[in-house]
N, CA, C and O atoms as a printed pandas DataFrame, in Angstrom:
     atom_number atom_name residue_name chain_id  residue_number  x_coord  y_coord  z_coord
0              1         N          UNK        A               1  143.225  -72.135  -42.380
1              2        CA          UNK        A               1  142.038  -71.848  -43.156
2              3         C          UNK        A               1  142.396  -71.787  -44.650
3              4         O          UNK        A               1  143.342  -71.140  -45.098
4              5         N          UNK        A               2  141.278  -72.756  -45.597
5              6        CA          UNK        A               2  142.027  -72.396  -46.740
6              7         C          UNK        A               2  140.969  -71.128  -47.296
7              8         O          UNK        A               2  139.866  -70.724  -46.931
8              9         N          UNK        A               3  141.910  -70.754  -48.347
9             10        CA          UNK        A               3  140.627  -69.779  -49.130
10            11         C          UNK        A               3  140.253  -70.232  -50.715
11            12         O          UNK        A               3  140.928  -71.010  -51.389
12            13         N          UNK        A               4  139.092  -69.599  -51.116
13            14        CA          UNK        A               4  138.898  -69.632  -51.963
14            15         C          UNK        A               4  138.827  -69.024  -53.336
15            16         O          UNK        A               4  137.766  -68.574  -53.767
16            17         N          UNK        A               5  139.904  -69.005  -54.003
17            18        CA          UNK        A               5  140.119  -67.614  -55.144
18            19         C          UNK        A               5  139.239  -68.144  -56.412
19            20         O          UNK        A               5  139.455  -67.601  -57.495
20            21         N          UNK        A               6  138.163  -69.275  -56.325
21            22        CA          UNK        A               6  137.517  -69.217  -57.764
22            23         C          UNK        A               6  136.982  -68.109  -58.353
23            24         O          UNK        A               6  136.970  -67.709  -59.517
24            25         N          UNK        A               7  136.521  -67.671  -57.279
25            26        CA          UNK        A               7  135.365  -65.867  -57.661
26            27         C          UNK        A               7  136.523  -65.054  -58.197
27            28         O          UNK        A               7  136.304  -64.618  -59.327
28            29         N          UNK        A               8  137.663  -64.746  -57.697
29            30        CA          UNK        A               8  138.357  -63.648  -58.044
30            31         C          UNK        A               8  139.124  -64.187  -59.114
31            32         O          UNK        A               8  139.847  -63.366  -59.679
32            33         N          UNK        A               9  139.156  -65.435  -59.565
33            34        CA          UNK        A               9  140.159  -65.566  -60.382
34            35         C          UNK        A               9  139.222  -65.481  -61.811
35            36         O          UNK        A               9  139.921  -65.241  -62.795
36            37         N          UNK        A              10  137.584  -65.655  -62.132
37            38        CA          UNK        A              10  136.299  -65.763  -62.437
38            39         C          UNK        A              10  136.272  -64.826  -62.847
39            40         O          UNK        A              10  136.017  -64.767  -64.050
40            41         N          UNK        A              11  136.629  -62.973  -61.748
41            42        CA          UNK        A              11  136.340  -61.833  -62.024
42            43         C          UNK        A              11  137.603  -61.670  -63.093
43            44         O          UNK        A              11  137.237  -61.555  -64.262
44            45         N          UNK        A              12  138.806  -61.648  -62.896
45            46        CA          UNK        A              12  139.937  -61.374  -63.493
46            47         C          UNK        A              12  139.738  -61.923  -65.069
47            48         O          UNK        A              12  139.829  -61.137  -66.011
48            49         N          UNK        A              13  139.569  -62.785  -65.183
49            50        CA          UNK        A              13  139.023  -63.629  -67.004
50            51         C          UNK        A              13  137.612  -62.694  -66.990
51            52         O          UNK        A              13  137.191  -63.015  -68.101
52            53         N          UNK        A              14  137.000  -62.119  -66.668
53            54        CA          UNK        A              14  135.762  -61.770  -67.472
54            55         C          UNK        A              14  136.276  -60.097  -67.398
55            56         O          UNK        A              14  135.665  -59.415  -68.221
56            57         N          UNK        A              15  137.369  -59.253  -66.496
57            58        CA          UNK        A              15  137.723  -57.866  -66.587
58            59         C          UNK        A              15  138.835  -58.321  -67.939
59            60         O          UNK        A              15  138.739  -57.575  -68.913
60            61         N          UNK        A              16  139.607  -59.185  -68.028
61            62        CA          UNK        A              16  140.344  -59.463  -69.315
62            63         C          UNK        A              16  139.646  -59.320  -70.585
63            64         O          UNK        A              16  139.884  -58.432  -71.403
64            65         N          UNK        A              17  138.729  -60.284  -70.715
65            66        CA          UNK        A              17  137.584  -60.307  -71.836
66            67         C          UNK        A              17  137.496  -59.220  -72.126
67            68         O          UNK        A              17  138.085  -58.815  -73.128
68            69         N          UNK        A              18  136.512  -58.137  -71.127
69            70        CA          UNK        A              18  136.097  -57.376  -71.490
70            71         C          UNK        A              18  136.764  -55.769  -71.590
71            72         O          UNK        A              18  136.394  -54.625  -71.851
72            73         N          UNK        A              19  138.137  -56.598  -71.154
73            74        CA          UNK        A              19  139.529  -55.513  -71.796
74            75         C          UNK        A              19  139.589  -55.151  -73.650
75            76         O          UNK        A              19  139.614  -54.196  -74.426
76            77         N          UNK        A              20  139.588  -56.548  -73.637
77            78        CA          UNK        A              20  140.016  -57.214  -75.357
78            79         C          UNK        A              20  138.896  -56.794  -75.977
79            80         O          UNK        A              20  138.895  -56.364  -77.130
80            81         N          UNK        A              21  137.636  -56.918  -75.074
81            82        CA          UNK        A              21  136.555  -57.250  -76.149
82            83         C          UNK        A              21  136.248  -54.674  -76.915
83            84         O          UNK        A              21  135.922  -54.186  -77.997
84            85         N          UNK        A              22  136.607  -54.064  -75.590
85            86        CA          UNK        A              22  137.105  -52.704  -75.585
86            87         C          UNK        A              22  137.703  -52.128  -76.806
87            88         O          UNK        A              22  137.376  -51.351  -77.703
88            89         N          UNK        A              23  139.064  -53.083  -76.339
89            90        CA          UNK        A              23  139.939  -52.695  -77.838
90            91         C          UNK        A              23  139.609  -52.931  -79.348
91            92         O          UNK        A              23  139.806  -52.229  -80.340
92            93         N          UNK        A              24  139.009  -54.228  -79.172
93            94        CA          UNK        A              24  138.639  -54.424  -80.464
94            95         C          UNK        A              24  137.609  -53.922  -81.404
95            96         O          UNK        A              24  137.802  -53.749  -82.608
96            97         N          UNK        A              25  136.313  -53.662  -80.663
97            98        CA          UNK        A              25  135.443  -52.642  -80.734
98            99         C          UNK        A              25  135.696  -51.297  -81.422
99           100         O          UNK        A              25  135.123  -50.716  -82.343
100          101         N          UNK        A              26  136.658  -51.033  -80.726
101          102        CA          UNK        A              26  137.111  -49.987  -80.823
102          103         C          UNK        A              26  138.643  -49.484  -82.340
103          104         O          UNK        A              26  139.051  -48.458  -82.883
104          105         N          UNK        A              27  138.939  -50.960  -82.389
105          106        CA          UNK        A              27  140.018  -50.838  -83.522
106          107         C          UNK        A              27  138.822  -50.931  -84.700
107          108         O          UNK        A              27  138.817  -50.046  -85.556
108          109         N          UNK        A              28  137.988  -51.804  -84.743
109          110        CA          UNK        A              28  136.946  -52.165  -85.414
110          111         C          UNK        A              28  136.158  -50.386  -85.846
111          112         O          UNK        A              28  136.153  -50.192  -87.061
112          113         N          UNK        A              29  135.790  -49.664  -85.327
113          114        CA          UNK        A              29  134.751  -48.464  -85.436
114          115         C          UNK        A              29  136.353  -47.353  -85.892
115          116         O          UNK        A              29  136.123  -46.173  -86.155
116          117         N          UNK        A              30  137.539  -47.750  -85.929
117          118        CA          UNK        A              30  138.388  -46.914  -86.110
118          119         C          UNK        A              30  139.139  -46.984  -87.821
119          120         O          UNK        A              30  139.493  -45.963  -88.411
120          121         N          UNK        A              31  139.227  -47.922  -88.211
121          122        CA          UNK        A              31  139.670  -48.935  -89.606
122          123         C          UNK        A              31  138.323  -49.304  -89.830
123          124         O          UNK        A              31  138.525  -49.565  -91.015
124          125         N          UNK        A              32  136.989  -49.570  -89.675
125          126        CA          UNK        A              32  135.920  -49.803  -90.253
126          127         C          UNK        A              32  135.778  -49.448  -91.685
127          128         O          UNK        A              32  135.520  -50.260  -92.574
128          129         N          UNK        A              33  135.993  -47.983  -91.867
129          130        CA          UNK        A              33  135.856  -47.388  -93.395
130          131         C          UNK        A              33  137.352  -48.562  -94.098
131          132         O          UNK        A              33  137.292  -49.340  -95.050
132          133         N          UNK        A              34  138.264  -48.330  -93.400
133          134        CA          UNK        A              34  139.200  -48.760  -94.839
134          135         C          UNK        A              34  139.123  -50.394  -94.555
135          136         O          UNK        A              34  139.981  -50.815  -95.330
136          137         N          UNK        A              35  138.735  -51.196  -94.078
137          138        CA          UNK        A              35  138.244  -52.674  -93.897
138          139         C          UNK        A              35  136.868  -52.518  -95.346
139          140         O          UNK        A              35  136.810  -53.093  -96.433
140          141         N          UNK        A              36  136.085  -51.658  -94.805
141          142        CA          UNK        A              36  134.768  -51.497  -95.941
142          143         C          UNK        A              36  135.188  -51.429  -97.895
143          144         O          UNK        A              36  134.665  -51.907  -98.902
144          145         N          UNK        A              37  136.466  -50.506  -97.594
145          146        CA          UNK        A              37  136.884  -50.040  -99.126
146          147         C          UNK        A              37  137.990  -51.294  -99.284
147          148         O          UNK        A              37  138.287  -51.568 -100.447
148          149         N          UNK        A              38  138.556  -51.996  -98.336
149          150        CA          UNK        A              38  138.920  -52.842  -99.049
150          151         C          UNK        A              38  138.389  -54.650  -99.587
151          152         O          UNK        A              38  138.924  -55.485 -100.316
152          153         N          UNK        A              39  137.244  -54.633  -98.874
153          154        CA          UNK        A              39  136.233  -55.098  -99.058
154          155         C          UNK        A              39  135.231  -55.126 -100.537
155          156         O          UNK        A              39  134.774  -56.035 -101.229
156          157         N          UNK        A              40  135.182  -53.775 -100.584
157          158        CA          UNK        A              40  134.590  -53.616 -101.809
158          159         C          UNK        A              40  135.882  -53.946 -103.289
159          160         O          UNK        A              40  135.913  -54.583 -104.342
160          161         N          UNK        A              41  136.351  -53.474 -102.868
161          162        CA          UNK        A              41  137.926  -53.608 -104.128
162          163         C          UNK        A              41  137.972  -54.898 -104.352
163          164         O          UNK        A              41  138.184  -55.165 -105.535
164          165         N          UNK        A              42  137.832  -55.936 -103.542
165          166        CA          UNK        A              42  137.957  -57.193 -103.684
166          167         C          UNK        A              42  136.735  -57.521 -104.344
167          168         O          UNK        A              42  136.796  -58.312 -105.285
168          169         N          UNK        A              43  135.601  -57.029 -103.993
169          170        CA          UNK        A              43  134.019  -57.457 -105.075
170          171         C          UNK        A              43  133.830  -56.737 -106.156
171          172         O          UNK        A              43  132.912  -57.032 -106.921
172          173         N          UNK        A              44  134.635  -55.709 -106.396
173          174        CA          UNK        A              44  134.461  -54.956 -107.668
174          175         C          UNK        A              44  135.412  -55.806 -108.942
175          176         O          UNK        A              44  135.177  -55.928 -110.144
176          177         N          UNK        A              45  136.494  -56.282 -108.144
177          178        CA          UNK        A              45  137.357  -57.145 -109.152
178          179         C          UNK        A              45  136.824  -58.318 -109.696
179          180         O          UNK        A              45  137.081  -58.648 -110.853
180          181         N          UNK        A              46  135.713  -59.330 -108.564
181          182        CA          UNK        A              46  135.039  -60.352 -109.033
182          183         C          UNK        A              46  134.166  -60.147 -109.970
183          184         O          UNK        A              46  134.105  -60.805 -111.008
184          185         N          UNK        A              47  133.410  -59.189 -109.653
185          186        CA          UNK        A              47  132.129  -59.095 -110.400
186          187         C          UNK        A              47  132.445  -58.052 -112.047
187          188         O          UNK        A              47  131.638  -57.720 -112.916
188          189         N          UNK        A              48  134.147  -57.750 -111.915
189          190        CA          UNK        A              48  134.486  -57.065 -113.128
190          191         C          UNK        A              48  133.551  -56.377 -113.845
191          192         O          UNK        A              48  132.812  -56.480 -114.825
192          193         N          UNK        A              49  134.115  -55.089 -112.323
193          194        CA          UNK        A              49  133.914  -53.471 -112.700
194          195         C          UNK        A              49  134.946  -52.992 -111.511
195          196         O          UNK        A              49  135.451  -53.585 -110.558
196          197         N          UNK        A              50  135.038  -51.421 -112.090
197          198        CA          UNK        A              50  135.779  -50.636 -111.261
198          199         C          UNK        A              50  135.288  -49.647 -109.957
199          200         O          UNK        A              50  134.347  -48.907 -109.670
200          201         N          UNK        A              51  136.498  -50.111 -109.395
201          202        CA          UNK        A              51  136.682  -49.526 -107.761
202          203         C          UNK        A              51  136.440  -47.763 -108.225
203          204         O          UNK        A              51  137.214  -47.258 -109.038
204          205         N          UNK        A              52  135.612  -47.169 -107.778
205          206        CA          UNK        A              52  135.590  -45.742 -107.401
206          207         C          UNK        A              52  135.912  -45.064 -105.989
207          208         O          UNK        A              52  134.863  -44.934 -105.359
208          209         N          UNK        A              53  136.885  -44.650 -105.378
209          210        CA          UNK        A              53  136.952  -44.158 -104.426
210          211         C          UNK        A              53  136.098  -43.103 -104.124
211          212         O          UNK        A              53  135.667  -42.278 -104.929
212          213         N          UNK        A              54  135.784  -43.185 -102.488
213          214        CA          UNK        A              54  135.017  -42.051 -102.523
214          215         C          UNK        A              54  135.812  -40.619 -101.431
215          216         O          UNK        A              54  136.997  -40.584 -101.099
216          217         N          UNK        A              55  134.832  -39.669 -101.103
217          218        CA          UNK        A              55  136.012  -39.112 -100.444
218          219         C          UNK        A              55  135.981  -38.976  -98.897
219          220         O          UNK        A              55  136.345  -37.986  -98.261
220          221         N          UNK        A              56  135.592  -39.882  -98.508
221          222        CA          UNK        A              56  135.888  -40.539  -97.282
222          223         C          UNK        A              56  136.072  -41.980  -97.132
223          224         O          UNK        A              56  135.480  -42.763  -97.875
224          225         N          UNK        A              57  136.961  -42.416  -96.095
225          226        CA          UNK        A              57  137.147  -43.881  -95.985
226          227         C          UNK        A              57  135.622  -44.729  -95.615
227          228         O          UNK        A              57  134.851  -44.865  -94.665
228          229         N          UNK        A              58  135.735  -45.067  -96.693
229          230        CA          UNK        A              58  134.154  -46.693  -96.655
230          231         C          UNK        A              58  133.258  -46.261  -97.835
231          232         O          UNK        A              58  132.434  -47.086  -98.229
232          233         N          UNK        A              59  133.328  -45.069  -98.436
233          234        CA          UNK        A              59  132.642  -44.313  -99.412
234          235         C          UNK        A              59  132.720  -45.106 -100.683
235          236         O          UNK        A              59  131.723  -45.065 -101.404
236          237         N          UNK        A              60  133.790  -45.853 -101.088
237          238        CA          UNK        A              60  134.258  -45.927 -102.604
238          239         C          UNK        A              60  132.799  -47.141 -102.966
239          240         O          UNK        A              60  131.971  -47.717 -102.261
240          241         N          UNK        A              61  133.048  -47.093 -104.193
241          242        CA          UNK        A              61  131.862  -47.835 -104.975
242          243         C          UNK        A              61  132.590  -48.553 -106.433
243          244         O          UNK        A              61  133.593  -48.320 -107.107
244          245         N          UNK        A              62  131.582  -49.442 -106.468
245          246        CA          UNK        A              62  132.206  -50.363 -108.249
246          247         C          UNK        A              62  131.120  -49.734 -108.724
247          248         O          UNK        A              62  130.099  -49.256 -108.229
248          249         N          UNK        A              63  131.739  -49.886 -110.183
249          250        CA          UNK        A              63  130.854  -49.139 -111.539
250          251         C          UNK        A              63  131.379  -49.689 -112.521
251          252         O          UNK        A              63  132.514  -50.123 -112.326
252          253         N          UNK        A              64  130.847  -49.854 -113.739
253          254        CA          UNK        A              64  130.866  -50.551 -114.627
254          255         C          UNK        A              64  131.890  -50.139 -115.306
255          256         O          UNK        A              64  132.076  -48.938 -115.110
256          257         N          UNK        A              65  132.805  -50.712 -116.179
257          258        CA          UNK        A              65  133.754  -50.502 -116.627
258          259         C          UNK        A              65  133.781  -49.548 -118.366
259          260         O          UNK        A              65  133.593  -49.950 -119.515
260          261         N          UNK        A              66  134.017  -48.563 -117.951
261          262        CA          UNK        A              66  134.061  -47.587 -119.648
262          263         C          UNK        A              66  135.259  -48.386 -120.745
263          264         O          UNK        A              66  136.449  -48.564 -120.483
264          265         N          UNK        A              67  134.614  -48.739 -121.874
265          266        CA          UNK        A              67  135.945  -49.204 -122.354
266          267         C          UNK        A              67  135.801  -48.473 -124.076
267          268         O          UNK        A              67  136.719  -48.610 -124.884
């Protein structure tokens, strides 16, 4: 008799996926704030003004430059 492992091999790639898809989610909602502030640092330099940190990670802001 042969068998057929398409289903289980089907289940195994979509419990993988949704291993990866877990972690990442999850690295994502964890580094979110400092992904955000370094995000902004990079558009505060284009648009030349300054990075303000704020006092939590994702808080910081650009502002115009005092000279």
């Amino acid at each position: 008799m042969l068998k057929n492992n398409k289903g289980q091999t089907l289940v195994e790639y979509v419990l993988i996926i949704a291993l990866i898809s877990v972690i990442i989610v999850s690295l994502v909602s964890y580094f979110g704030g400092y992904l955000k502030d370094s995000i902004t640092k990079t558009s505060c330099s284009l648009v030349d003004q300054e990075y303000v940190s704020g006092n939590k990670p994702g808080e910081g802001t650009c502002q115009e430059k005092n000279t």
